[in-house]
Backbone as a ProteinNet text record, in pm:
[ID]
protein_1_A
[PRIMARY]
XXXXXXXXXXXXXXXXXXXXXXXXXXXXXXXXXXXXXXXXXXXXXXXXXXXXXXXXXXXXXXXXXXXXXXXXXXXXXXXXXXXXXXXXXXXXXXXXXXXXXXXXXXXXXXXXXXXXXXXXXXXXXXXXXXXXXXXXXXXXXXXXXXXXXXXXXXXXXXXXXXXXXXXXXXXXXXXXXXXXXXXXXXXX
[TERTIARY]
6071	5994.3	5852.8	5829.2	5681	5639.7	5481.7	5431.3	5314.6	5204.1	5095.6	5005	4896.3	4820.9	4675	4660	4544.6	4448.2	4351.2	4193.7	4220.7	4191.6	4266	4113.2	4072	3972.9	3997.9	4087.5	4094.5	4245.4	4305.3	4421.6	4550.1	4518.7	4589.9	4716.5	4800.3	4937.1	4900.4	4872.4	4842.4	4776.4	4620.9	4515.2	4643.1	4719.9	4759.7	4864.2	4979.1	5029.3	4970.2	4840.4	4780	4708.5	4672.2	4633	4718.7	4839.2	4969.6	5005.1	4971.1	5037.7	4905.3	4748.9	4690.8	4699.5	4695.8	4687.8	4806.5	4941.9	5087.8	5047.3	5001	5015.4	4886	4752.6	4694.7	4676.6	4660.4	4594.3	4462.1	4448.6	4325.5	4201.6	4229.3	4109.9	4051	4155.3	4145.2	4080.2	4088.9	4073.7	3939.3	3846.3	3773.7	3813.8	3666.7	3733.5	3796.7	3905.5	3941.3	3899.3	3796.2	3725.2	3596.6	3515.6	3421.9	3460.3	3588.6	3650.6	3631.1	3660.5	3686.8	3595	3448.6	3345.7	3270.9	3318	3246.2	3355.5	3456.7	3482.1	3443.5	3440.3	3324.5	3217.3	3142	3012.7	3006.5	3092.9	3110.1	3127.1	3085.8	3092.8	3241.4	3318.6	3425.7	3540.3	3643.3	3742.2	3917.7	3945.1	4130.4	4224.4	4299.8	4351.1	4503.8	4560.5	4734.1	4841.5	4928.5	5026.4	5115.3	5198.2	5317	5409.6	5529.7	5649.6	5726.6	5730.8	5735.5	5617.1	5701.8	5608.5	5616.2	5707.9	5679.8	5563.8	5530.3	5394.5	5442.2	5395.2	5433.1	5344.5	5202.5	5131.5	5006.3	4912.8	4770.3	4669.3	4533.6	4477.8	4309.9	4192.5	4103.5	3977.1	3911.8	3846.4	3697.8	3588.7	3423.4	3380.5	3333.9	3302.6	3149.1	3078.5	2900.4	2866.6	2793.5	2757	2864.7	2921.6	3016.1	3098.1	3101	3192.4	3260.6	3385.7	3515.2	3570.5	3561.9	3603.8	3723.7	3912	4007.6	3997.4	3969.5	3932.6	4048.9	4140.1	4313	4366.3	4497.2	4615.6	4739.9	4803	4937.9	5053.9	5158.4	5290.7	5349.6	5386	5480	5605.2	5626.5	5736.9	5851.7	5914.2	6033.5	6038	5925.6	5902.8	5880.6	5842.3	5809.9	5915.3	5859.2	5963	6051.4	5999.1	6027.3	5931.3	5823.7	5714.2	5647.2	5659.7	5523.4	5368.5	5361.7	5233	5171	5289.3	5221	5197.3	5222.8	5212.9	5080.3	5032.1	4951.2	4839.4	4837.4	4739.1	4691.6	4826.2	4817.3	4700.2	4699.9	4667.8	4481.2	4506.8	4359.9	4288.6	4366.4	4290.3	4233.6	4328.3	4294.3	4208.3	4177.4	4063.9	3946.1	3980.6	3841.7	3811.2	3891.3	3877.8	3751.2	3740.7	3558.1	3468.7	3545	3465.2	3541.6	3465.5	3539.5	3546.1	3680.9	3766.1	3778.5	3745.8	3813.1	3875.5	3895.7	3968.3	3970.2	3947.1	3976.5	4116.4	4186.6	4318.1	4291.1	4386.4	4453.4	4410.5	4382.8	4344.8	4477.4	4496	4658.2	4649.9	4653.1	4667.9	4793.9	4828.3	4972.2	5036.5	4926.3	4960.2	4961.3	4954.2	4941.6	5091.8	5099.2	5241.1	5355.8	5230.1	5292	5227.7	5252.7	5187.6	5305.7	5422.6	5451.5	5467.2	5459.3	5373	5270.8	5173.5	5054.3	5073	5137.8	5187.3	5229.6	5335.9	5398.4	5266.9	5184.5	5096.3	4960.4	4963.8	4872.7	4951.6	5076.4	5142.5	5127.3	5169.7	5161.7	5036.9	4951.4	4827.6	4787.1	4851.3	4808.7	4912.8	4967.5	5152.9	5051.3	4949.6	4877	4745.8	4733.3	4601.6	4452.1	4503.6	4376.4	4403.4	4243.3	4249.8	4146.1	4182.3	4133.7	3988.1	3909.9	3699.7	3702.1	3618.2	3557.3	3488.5	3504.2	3455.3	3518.9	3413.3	3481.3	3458.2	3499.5	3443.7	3464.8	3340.3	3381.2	3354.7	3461.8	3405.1	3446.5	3326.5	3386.9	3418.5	3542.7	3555.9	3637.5	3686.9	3834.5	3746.2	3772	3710.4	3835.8	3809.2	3898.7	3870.3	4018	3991.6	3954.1	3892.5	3889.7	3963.5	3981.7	4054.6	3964.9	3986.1	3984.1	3975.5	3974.3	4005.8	3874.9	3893.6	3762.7	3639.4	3641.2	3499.6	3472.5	3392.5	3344.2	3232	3259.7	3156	3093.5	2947.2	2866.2	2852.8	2767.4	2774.5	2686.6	2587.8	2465.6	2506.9	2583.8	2671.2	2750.2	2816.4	2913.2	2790.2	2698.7	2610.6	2556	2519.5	2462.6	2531.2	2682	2789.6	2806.4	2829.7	2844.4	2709	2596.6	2491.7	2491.4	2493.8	2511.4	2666.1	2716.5	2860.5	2824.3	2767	2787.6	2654.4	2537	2389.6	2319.2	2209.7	2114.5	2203	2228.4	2273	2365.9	2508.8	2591.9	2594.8	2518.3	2538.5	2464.4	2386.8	2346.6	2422.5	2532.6	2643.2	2709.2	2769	2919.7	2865.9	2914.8	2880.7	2973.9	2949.5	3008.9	2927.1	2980.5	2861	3007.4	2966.4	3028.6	2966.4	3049.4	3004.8	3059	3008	3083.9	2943.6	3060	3012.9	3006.5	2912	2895.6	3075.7	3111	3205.4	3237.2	3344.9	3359.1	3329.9	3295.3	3259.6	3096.7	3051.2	2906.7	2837.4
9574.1	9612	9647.3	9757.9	9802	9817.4	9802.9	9872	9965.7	9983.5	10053.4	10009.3	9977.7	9920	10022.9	10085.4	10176.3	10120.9	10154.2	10144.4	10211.1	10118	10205.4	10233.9	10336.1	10379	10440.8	10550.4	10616.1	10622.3	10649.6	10686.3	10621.7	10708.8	10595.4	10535.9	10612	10549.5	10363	10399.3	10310.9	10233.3	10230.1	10175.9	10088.5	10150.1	10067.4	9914.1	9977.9	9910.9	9815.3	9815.4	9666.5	9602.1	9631.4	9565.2	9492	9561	9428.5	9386.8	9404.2	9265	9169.6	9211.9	9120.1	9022.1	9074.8	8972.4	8911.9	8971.2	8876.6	8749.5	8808.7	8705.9	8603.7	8629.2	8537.2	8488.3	8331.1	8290.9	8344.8	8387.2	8402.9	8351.1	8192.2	8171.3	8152.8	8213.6	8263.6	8382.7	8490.6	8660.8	8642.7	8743.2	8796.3	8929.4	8947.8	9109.8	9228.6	9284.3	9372.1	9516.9	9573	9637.3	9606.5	9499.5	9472.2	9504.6	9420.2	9444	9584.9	9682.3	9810.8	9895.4	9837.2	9916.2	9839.7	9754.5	9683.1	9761.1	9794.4	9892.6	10058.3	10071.4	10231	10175.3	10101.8	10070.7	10016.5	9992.4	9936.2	9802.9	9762.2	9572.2	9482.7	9591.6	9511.5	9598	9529.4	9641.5	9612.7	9680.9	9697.7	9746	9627.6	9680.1	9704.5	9783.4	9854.8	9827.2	9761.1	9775.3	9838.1	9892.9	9974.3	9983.8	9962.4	9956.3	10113.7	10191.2	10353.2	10379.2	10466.5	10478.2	10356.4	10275.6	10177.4	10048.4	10064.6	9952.1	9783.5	9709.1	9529.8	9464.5	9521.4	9392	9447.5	9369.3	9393.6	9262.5	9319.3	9149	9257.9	9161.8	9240.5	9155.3	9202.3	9150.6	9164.5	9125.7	9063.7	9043.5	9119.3	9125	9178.3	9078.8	9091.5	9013.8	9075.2	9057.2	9020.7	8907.8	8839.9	8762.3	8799.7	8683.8	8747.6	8756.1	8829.4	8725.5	8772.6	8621.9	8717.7	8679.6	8718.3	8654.9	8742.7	8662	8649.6	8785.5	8794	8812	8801.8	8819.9	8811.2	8920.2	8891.6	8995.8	8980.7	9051.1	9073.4	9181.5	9151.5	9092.5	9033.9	8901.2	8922.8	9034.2	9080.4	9058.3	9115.8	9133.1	9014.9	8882.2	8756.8	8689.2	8603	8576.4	8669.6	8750.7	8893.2	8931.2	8829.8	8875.5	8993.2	9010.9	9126.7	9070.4	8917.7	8852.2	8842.7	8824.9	8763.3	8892	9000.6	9157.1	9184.5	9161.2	9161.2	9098.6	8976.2	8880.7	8946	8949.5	9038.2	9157.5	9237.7	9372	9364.7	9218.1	9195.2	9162	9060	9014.8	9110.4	9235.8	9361.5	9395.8	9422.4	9516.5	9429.3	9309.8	9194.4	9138	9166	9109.6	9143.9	8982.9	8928.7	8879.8	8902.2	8863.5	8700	8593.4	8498.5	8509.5	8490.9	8501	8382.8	8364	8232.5	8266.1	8184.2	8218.9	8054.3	8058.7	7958	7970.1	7865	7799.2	7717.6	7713.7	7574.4	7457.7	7384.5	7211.4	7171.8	7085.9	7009	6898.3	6959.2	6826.8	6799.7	6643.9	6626.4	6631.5	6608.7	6648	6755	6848.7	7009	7047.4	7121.1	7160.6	7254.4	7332.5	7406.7	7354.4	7231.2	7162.3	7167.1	7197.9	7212.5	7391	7432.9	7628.4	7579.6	7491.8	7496.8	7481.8	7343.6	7329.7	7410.8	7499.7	7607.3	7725.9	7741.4	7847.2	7794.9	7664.6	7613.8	7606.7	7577.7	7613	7715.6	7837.8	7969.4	8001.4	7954.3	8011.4	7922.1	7831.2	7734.2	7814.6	7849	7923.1	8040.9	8085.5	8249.5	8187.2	8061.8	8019	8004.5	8004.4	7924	7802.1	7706.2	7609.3	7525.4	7419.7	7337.2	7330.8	7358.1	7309.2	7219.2	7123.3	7042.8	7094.3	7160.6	7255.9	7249.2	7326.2	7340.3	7443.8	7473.1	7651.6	7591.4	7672.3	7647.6	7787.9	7820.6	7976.3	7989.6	7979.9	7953.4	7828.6	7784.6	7651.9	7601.9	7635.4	7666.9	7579.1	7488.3	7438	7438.2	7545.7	7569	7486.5	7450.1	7415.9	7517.8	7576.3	7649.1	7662.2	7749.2	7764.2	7872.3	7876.8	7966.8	8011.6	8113.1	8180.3	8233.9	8195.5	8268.3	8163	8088.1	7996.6	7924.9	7844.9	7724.7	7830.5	7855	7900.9	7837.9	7858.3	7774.8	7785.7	7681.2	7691.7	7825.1	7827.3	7929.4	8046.6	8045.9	8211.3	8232.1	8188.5	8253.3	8233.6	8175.1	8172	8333.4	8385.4	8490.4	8591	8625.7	8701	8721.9	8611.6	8606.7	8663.7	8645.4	8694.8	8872.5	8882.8	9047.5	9103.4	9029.7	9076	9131.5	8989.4	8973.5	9041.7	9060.6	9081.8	9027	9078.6	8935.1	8914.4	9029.8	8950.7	8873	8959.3	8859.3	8689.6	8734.7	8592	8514.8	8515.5	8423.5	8421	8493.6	8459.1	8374.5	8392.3	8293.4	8173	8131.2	7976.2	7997.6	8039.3	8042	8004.4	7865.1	7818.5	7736.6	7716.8	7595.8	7457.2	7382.2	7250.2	7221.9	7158.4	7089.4	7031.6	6992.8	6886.6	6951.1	6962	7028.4	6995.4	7078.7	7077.1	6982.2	6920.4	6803.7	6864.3	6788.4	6831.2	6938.5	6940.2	7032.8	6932.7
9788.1	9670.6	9714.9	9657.9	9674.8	9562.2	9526.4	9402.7	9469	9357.3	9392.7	9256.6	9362.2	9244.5	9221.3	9104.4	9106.3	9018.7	9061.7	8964.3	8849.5	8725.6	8589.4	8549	8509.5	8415.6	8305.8	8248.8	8144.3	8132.1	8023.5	8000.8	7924.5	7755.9	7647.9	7682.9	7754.6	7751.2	7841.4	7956.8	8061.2	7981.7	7918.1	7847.7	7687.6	7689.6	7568.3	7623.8	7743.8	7836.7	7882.3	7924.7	7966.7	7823.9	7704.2	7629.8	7520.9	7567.4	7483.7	7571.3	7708.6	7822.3	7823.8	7805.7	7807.6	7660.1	7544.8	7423.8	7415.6	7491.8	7467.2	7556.6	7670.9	7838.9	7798.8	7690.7	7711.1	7544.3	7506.2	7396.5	7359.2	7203.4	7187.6	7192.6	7228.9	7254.2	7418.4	7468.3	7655.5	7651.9	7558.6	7617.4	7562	7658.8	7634.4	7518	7449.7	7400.7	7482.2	7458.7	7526.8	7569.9	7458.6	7478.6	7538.9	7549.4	7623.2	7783.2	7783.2	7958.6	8007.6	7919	7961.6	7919.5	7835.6	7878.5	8011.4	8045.8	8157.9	8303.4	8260.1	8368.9	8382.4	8259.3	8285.4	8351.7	8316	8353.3	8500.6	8541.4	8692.8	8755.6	8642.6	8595.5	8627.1	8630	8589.2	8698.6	8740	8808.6	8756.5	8658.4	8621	8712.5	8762.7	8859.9	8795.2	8783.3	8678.5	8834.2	8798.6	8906	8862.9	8938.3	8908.5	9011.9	8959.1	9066.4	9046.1	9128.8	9085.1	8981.8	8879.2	8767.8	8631.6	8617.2	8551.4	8594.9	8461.7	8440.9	8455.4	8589.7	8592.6	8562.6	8582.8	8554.4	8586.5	8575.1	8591	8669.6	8751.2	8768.6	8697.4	8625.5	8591.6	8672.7	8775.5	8846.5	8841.7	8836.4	8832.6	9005.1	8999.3	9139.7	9158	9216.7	9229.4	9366.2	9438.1	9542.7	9626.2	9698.5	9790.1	9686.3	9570.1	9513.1	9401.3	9379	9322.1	9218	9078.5	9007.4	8946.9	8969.2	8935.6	8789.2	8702.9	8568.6	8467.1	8495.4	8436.7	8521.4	8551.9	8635.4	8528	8558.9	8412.8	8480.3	8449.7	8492.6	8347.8	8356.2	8222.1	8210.2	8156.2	8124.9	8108.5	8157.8	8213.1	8325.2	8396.2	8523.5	8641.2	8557.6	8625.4	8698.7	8847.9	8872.9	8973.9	9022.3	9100.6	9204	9205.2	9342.4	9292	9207.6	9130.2	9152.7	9091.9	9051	9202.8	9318.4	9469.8	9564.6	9463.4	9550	9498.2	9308.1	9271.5	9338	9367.6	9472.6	9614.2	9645.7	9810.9	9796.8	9672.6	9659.4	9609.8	9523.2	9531	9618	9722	9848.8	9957	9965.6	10041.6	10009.4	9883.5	9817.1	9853.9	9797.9	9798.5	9903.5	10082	10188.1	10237.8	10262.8	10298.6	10210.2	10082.9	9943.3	9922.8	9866.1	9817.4	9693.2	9663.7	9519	9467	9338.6	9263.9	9137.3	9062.9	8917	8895.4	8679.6	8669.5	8598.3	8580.2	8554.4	8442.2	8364.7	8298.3	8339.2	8309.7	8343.2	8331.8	8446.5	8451.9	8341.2	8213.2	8125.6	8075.2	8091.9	8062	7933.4	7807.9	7700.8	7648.6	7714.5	7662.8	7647.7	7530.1	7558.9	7636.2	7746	7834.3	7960.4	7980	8095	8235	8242.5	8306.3	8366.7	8244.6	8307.7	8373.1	8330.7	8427.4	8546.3	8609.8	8728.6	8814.7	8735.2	8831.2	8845.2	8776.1	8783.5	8911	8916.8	9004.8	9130.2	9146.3	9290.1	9320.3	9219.5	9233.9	9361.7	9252.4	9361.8	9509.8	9478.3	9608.1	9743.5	9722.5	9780.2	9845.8	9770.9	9840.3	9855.5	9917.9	9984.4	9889.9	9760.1	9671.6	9708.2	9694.3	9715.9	9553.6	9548	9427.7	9487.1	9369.4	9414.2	9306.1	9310.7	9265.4	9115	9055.5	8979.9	8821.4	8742.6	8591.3	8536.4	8461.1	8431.3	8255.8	8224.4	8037.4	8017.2	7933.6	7874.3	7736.9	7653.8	7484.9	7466.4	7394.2	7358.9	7454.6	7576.6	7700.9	7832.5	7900.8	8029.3	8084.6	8219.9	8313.5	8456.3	8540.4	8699.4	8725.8	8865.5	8943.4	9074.7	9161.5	9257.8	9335.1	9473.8	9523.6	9693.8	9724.3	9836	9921.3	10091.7	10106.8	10108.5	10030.2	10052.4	9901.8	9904.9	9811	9724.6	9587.7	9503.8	9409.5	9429	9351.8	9212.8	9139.8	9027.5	8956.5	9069.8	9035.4	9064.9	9162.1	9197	9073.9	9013.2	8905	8752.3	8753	8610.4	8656.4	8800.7	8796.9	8827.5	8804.5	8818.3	8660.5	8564	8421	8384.5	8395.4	8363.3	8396.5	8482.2	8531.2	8473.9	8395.6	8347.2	8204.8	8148.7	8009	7968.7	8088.2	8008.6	7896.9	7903.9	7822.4	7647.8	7570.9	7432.2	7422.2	7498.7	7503.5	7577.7	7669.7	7733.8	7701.7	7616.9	7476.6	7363.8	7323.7	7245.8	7281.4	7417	7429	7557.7	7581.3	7628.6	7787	7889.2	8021.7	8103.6	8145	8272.3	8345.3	8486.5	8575.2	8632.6	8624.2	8662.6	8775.9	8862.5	8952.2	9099.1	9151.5	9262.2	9414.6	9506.5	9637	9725.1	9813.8	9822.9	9960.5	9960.3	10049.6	10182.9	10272.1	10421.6	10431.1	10302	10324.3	10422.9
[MASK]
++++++++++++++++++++++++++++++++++++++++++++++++++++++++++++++++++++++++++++++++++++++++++++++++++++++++++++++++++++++++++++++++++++++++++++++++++++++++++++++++++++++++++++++++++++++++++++

């Protein structure tokens, strides 16, 4: 299996294809606006990456990337498609692009009372399987506090407040509430 993963900028068919895989694949109180994402990719802010196996559409990852540090902020397959090494071709395809950059993403909190707590699990192997590693870390974005993970190196709290800041710019990022917490990383 091969795909090809292209830089999506314009184009309704494609542009509609990833915006019912992103509002199916994520809860609403996970997504960012969907149009914000994709004026933040005209604008340069932001990078949509469309996978495709031939010409059918599998999945997408939508990536934040400022200075040395790459925040995988969606990753989604479409749900036919899962389960098929789409999502770990998807990874592979970001790491190429982003090699030398450290990548993180936040996750689900392994909470045991959640009711898709064992999706979480498998979604945190997932990434541990392609060399994310657990940080000490918390991510809140909106009312949502995420683990973090990641690849490449230990990211600070002040590196991603000034990645979100250069994302979201001054109004919004006095609207919504995205900061990280966490603790210097073991062995500093």
């Amino acid at each position: 299996m091969k795909i090809t993963i292209k830089s999506f900028r314009s184009g309704k068919n494609t542009e509609n294809k990833l915006k019912r895989l992103y509002t199916s694949a994520f809860p609403a109180e996970e997504r960012a606006p969907f149009r914000l994402m994709m004026s933040r990719v005209k604008t340069g802010k932001g990078e949509m990456l469309a996978a495709f196996d031939g010409d059918e559409f599998v999945g997408f990852a939508y990536i934040i990337c400022h200075e040395d540090v790459a925040y995988l902020f969606y990753l989604a397959v479409e749900e036919s498609k899962r389960g098929m090494g789409y999502g770990s071709l998807i990874i592979a395809g970001v790491k190429k692009k982003y090699h030398g950059k450290r990548i993180f993403l936040a996750r689900e909190q392994l909470d045991e009372s959640a009711p898709n707590y064992s999706q979480r699990v498998s979604r945190r192997e997932f990434y541990l399987r392609r060399g994310f590693k657990d940080q000490p870390l918390l991510i809140q974005e909106a009312s949502v506090v995420y683990d973090v993970m990641s690849v490449g190196g230990y990211i600070y709290p002040e590196e991603y407040a000034c990645l979100i800041k250069w994302w979201t710019g001054k109004l919004l990022g006095k609207l919504v509430k995205m900061y990280m917490i966490g603790t210097e990383p073991v062995g500093k």
